[in-house]
Phi, psi and omega in degrees: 000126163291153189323271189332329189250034183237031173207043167284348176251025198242136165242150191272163207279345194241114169087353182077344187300132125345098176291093159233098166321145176064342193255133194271175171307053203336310169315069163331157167276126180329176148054013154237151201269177184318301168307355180252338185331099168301163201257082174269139187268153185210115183289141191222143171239149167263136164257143167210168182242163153267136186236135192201157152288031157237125187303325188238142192301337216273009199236019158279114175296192202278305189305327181300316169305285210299314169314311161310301180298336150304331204256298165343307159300317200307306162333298194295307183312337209243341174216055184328322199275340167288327193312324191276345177273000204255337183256137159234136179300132198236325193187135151214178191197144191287153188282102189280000000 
């Protein structure tokens, strides 16, 4: 089973929407088919931290980051009710 579909009852924190990535809406708007739906793409930022020796951050190597941000997800998989605060909405923008 995948991350998401242990959070269906988790609302993101922006708008209230179901966070499920990829998945469009089952709702339609009356009078329109599948194809009129509109599509929005929306970039989420995650948060996690790193504990690390260096005075200025910008000098954490990457593998050291992407190993923080694993172990973050793993957290998030194991405590789903924690998930929504852990994403912030950055952008979105309609879909042609």
């Amino acid at each position: 089973m995948d991350f998401w579909s242990n959070v269906d009852d988790i609302n993101c924190a922006y708008g209230g929407d179901p966070c499920h990535p990829n998945q469009s809406r089952t709702e339609e708007p009356m009078g329109q088919t599948k194809k009129q739906v509109k599509k929005y793409n929306t970039m989420f930022d995650v948060a996690f931290t790193v504990t690390h020796s260096y005075k200025d951050p910008s000098n954490v190597p990457v593998p050291m980051l992407i190993d923080a941000l694993e172990e973050r997800v793993k957290f998030l998989r194991n405590f789903p009710e924690d998930a929504a605060e852990a994403f912030g909405i950055c952008d979105t923008y309609e879909e042609d």
